[in-house]
C-alpha positions in Angstrom: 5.8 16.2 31.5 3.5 13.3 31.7 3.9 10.1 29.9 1.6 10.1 26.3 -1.1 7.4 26.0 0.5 5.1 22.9 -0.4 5.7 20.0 -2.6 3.7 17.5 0.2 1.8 16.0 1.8 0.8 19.3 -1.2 -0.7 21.0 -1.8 -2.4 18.0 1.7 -4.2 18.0 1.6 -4.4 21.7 -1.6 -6.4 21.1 -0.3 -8.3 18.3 2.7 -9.5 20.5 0.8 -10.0 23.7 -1.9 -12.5 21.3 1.3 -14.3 20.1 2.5 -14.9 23.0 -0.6 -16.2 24.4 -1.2 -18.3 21.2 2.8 -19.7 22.0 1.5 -20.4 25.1 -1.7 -22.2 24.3 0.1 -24.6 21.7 2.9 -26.1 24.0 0.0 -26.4 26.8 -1.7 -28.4 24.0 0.8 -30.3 23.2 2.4 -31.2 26.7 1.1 -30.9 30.6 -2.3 -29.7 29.8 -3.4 -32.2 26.7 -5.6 -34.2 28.6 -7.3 -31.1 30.2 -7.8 -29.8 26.3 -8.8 -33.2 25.3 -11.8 -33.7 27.8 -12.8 -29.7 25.9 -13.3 -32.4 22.8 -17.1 -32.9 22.5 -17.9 -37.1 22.3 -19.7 -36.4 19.4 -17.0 -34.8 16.7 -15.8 -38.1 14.7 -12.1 -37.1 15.3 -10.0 -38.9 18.0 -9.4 -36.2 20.7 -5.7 -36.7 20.9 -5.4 -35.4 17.3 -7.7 -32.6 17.8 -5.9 -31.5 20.4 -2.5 -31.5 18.9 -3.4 -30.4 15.6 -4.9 -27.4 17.1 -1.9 -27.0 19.6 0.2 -27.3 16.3 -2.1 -24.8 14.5 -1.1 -22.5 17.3 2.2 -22.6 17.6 2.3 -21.5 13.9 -0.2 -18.4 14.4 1.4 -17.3 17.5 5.0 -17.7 15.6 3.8 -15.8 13.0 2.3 -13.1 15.1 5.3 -12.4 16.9 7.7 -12.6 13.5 5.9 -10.1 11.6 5.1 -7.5 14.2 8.1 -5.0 12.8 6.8 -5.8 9.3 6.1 -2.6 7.3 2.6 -1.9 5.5 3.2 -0.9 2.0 3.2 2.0 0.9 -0.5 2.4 -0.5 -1.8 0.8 3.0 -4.0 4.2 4.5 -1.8 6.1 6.9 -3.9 5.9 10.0 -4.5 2.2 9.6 -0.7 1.4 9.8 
């Protein structure tokens, strides 16, 4: 028997895990070997120093990507719509 495609719910916290991983990865490339490369991204214009740009944002994230990958066994409650869970 062939394998099934995954279902709706699957893909969707395949997705979710693959994005936090790639946010994880983004924020500690901010934040260490690639900062400069993601400071020069910093238009000359914005009145922020680029340094704190960059690591805010690296910080901002981390946090996003954490919280992607925490929550992706979370249950919906029970009034969410059954096909959207």
């Amino acid at each position: 028997m062939p394998p099934t495609a995954p279902t709706g719910a699957t893909a969707r916290k395949v997705g979710q895990v693959a994005l936090g991983a790639a946010l994880l990865l983004a924020g500690t490339g901010h934040l260490t070997a690639q900062r400069e490369e993601f400071q020069a991204q910093v238009p000359t214009w914005f009145p922020v120093d680029p340094d704190t740009v960059v690591v805010v944002s690296g910080v901002v994230e981390l946090a996003l990507g954490a919280a992607l990958i925490a929550t992706w066994k979370q249950r919906f409650p029970d009034f969410w719509p059954e096909g959207n869970r």
